[in-house]
C-alpha positions in Angstrom: -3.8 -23.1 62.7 -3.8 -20.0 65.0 -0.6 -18.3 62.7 -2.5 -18.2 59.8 -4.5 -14.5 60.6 -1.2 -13.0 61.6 0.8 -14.5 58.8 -2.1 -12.9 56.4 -2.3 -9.5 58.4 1.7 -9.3 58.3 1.3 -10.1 54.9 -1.2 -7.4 53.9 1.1 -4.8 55.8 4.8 -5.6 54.2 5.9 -2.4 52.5 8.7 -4.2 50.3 9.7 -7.5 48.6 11.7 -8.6 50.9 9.5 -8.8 53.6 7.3 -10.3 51.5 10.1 -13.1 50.6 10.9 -13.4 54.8 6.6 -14.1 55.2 6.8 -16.6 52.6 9.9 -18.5 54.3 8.7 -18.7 57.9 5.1 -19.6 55.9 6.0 -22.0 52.9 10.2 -22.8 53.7 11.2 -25.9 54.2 11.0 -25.2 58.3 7.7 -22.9 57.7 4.7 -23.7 59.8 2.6 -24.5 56.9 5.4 -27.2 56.0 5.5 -28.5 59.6 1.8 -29.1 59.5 2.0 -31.1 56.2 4.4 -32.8 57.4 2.4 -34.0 60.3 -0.3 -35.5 58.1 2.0 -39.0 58.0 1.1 -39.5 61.6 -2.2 -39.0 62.0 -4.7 -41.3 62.2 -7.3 -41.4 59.0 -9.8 -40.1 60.8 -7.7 -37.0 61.7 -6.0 -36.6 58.3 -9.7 -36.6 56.6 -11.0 -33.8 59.2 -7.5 -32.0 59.6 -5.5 -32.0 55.6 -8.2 -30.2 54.1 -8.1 -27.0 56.6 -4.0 -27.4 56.2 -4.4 -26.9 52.4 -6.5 -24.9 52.6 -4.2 -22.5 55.0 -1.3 -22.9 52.3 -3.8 -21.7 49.5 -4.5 -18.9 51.2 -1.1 -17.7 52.0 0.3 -18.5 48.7 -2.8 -16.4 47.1 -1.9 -13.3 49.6 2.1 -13.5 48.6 1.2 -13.5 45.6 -1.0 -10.7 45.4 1.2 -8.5 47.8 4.3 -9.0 45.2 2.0 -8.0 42.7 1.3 -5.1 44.6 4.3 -4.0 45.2 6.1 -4.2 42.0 3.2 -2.1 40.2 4.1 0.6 42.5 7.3 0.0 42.0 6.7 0.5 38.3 4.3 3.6 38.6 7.3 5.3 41.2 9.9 4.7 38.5 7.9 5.7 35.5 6.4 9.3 37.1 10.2 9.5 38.4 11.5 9.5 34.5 11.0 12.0 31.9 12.3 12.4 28.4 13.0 15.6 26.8 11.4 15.2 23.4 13.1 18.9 22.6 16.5 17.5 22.6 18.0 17.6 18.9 17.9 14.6 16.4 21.5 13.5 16.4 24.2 14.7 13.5 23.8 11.7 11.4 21.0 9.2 11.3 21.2 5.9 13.4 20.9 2.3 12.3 21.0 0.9 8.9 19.3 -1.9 6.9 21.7 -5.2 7.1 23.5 -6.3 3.9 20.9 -9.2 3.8 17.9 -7.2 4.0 19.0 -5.1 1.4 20.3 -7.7 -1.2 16.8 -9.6 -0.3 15.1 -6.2 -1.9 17.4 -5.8 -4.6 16.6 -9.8 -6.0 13.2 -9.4 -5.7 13.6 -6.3 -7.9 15.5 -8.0 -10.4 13.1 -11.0 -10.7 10.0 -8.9 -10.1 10.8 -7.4 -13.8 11.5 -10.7 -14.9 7.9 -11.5 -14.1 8.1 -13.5 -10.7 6.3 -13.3 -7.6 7.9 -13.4 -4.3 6.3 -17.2 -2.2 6.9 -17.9 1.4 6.7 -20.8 3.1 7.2 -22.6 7.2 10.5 -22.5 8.7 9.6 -25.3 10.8 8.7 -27.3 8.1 7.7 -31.3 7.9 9.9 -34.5 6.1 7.6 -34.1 3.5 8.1 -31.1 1.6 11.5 -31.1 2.9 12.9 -34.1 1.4 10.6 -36.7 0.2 8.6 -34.6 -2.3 11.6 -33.3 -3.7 12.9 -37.1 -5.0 14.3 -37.8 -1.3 12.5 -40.7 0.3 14.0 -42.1 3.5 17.1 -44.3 2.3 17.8 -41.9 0.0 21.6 -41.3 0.4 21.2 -37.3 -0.7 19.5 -37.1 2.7 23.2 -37.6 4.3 24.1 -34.0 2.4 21.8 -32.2 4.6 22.6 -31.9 8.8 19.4 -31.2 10.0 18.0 -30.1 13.0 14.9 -32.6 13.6 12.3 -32.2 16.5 11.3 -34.7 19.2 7.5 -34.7 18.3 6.0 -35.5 14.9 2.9 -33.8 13.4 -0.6 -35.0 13.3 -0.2 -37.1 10.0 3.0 -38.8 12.0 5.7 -36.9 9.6 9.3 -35.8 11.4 9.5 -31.9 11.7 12.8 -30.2 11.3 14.1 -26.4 10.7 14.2 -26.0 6.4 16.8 -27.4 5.6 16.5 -25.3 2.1 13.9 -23.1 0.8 13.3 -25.9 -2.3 10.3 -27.0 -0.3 8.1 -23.9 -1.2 8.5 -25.0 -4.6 6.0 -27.9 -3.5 3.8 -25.9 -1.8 3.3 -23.1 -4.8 2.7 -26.2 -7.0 0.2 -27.5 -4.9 -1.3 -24.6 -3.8 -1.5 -22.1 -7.7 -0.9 -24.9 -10.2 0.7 -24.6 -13.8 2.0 -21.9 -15.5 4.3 -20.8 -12.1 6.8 -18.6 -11.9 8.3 -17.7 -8.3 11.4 -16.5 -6.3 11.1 -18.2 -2.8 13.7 -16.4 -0.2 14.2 -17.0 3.1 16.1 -18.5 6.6 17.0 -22.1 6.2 19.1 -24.0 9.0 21.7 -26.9 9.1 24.2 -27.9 11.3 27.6 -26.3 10.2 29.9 -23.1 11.3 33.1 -22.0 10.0 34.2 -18.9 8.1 31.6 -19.2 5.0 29.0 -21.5 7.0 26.5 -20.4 9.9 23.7 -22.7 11.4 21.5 -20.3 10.0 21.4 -18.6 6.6 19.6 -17.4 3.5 18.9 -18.7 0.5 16.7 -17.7 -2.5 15.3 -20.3 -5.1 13.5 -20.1 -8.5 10.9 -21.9 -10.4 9.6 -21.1 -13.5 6.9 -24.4 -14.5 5.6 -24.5 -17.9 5.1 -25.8 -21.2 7.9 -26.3 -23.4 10.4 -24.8 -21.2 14.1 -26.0 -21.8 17.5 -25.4 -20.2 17.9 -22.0 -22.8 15.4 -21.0 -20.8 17.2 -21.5 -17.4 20.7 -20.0 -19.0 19.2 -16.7 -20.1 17.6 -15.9 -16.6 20.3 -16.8 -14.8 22.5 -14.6 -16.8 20.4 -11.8 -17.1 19.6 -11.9 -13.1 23.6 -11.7 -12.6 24.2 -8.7 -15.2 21.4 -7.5 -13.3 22.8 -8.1 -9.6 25.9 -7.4 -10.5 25.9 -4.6 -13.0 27.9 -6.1 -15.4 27.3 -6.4 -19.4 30.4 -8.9 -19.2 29.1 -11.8 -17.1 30.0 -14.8 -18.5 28.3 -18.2 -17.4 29.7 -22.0 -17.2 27.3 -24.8 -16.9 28.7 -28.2 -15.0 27.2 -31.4 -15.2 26.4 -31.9 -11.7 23.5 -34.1 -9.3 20.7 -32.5 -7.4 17.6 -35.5 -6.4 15.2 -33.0 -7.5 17.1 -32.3 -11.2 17.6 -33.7 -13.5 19.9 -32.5 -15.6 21.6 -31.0 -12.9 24.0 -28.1 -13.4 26.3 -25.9 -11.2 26.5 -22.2 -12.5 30.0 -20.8 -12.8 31.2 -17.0 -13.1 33.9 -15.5 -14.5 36.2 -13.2 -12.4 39.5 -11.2 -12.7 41.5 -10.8 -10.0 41.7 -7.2 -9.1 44.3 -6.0 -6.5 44.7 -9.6 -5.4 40.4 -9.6 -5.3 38.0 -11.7 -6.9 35.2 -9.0 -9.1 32.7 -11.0 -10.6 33.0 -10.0 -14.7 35.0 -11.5 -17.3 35.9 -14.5 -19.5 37.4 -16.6 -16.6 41.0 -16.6 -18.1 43.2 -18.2 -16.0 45.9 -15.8 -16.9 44.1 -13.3 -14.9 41.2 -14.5 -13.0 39.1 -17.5 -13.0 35.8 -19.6 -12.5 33.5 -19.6 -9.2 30.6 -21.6 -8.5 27.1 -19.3 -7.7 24.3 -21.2 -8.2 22.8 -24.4 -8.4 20.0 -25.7 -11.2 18.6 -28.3 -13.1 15.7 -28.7 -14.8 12.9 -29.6 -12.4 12.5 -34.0 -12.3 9.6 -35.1 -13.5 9.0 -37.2 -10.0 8.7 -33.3 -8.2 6.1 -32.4 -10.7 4.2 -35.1 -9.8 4.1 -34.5 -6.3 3.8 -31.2 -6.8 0.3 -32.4 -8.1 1.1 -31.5 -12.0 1.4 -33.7 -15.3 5.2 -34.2 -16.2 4.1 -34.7 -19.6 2.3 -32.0 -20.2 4.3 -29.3 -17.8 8.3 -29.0 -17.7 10.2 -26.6 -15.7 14.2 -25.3 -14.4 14.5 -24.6 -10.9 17.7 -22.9 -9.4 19.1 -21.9 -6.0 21.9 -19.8 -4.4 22.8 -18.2 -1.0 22.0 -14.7 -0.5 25.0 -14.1 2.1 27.3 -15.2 -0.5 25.9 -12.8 -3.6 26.2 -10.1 -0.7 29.7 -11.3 0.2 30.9 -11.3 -3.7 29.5 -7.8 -4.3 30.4 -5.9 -1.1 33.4 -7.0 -0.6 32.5 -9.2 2.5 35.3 -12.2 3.4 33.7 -13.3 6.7 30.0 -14.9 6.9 30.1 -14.8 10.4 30.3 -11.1 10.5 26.9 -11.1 9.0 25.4 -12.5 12.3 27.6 -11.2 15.5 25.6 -7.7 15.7 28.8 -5.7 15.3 27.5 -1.9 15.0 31.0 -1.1 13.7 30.4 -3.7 11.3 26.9 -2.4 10.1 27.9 1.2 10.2 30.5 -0.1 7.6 28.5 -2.3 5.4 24.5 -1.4 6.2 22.1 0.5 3.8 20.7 3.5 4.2 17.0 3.6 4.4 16.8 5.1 1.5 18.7 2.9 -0.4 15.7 1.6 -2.0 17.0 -1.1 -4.7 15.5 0.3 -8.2 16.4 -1.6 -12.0 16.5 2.4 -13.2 18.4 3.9 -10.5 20.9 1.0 -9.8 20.2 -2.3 -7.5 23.5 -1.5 -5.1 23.9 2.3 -5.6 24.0 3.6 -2.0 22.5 7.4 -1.3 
């Protein structure tokens, strides 16, 4: 054990990382003298490995300990050289024109929760890592239920403490549960945010946005859901001559179910949301998805079905902003292009107002 006071004395006097690296390998490598003592332990008797290991161990504790506090050493004043070395000149000018910009998402975010802020909604949150739950089995999906096959979710190895699966959202839907469990009846939220699935092309991305509604009360009917869609999207849009189309269609927590269609004229060979949806010179597309809320949710949403009724609806935020702006690529949205964002990003003081316009830039 006589190397270990001029390994720690050759320690205590390296003057750069390196050296410290070289100590540890004679020390700790594979062919270190540390190492060739524990590797000796096999042979000894047990009477010399009980008197010998622990002083061996002990030797390696104490080396490791000095590395380590030598490398810590060394990089601090490391750190302290290179940060009295650099200055900034906070004199210099503020560039020509201002840098950054808020992202097309961000800023339609602001401008829905405008719109529905005026309609009366509050804005609800809810996990991102969310449980089976409130993802699918409170919303009228129990586990051989085929709708379940719609979503491609990411699922996590471990359960929680009650046992459920956790997954990534696959849709924002499940704060609905959570604001009906948590405030009760009457409710009226917007619920935005990230939701995941497994999918990429040109209009899907593993990860996107969405944006759901809920309005729960008494005596609430579908008139109810048409007129605030159509008012939102004369509102988003900032057209008097949106025109809706309701589809019979199937949502598990819906029922009826619709799919929300838009009229557009083609424009220079581009879809612009506004019009009857002639065929002669535009069309139908599909924006939103809706339903009145099934009485099965409102029960586990911890409400009477006979005494509450509600609509719920749904869309994706990077579409509105594709459809508005002009955008033809989701992708784009995500690859951190500054050209991109110098192109399509908000100023920051493009602040979305109902009186001053929801998209007018400054």
């Amino acid at each position: 054990m006589e190397q270990l006071e001029p390994t720690l004395a050759a320690i205590a006097a390296a003057d750069t990382i390196e050296a410290v690296e070289a100590l540890r390998v004679s020390a700790l490598g594979k062919q270190g003298w540390v190492s060739t003592l524990l590797k000796s332990l096999g042979g000894m008797s047990p009477e010399e490995r009980t008197s010998t290991g622990p002083r061996i161990h002990a030797a390696r504790e104490a080396v490791t300990a000095a590395l380590g506090e030598r490398r810590n050493a060394l990089e601090s004043a490391a750190l302290e050289a290179k940060l009295a070395a650099e200055t900034a000149d906070l004199s210099l000018p503020a560039p020509a024109a201002p840098r950054g910009s808020v992202h097309p998402v961000s800023q339609v975010m602001d401008e829905l929760a405008e719109i529905f802020a005026d309609m009366g909604f509050a804005v609800a949150t809810g996990p991102e890592i969310e449980d089976d739950w409130h993802n699918f089995t409170a919303l009228n999906m129990p586990e051989t239920h085929p709708a379940r096959a719609m979503h491609d979710t990411f699922y996590f190895p471990d359960k929680d403490a009650e046992g459920r699966s956790m997954l990534l959202r696959t849709h924002t839907s499940p704060v609905q549960i959570r604001s009906m469990l948590s405030q009760g009846a009457p409710l009226r939220v917007i619920a935005p945010g990230r939701v995941y699935r497994s999918d990429s092309d040109a209009t899907h991305t593993p990860m996107f946005h969405q944006i759901e509604g809920l309005v729960i009360d008494k005596g609430i009917h579908l008139g109810h859901l048409k007129w605030t869609l159509e008012t939102f999207l004369k509102a988003f849009f900032e057209r008097e001559d949106i025109v809706l189309r309701l589809r019979p269609s199937y949502f598990p927590f819906t029922e009826p179910s619709v799919e929300v269609d838009v009229g557009y004229t083609l424009i220079n060979g581009k879809r612009v949301v506004g019009g009857s949806g002639d065929a002669a010179n535009g069309g139908w597309m599909e924006v939103l998805g809706s339903g009145m809320v099934n009485r099965k949710v409102i029960e586990f949403g911890g409400l009477d079905p006979d005494e509450w009724q509600g609509f719920a609806f749904g869309t994706g935020v990077d579409r509105l902003a594709m459809l508005k702006y002009g955008m033809d690529d989701l992708r784009a949205f995500f690859d951190g292009d500054v050209r991109w964002l110098a192109n399509y990003g908000f100023g920051a003081l493009d602040v979305p107002t109902l009186s001053g316009g929801v998209g007018v830039r400054a």
